[in-house]
C-alpha positions as semicolon CSV with decimal commas, in nm:
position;residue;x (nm);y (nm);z (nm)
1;X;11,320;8,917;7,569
2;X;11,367;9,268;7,440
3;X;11,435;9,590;7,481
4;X;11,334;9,960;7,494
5;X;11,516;10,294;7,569
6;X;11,301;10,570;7,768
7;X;11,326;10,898;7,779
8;X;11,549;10,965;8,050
9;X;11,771;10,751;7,859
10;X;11,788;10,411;8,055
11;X;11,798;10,125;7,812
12;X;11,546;9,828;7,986
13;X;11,475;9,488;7,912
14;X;11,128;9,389;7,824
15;X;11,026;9,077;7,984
16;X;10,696;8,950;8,040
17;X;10,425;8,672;7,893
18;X;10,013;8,724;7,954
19;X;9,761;8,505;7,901
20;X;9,507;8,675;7,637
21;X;9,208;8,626;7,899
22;X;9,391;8,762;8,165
23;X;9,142;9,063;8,271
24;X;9,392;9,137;8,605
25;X;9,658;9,221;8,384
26;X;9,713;9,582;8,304
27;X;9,915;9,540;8,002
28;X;9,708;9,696;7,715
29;X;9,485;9,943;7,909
30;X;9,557;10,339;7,880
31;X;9,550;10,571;8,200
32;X;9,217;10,747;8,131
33;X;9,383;11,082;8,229
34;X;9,747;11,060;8,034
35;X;9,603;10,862;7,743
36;X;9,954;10,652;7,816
37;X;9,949;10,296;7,709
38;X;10,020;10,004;7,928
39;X;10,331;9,812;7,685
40;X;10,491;9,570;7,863
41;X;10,562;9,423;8,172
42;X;10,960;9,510;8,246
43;X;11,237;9,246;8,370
44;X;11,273;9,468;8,686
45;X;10,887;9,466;8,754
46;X;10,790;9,781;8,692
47;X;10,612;9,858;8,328
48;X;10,652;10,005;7,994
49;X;10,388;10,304;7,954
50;X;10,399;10,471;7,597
51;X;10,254;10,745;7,435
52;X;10,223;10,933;7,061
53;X;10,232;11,317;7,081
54;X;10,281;11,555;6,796
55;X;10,547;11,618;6,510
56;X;10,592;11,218;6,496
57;X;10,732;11,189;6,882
58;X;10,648;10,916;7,114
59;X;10,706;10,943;7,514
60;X;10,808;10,570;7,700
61;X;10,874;10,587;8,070
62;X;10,783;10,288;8,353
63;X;10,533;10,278;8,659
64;X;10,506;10,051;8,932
65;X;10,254;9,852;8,975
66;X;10,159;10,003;9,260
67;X;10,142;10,360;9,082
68;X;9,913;10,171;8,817
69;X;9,689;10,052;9,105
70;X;9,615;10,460;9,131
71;X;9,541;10,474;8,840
72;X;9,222;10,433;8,634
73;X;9,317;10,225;8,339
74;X;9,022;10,172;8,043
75;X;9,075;9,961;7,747
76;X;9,281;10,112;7,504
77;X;9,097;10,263;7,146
């Protein structure tokens, strides 16, 4: 268990395990429109979504897993 502090400041624990085959899974898939990585499942169920921008920042905030289902997630580069 870990965990992570977002940008709004909440401080979450990271809590998950994946198989490596598991193609249902949307840890380690981007959103094809944010470019925002998939991380990590959370403890509370919702997930970790992370993203570089410029000048050396990073962006973390969470999803549900319903939001994800919205989304369309591709494998990440």
């Amino acid at each position: 268990m870990g965990a992570t502090e977002l940008d709004d400041g909440r401080r979450v624990a990271v809590r998950f395990t994946t198989e490596r085959a598991d193609l249902a899974s949307p840890i380690g898939r981007r959103d094809r429109a944010t470019g925002q990585l998939v991380k990590a499942r959370l403890a509370d169920g919702d997930y970790l979504l992370f993203r570089a921008l410029p000048n050396y920042r990073v962006e973390q905030t969470t999803a549900s897993a319903a939001d994800l289902a919205r989304r369309t997630l591709v494998p990440a580069r």
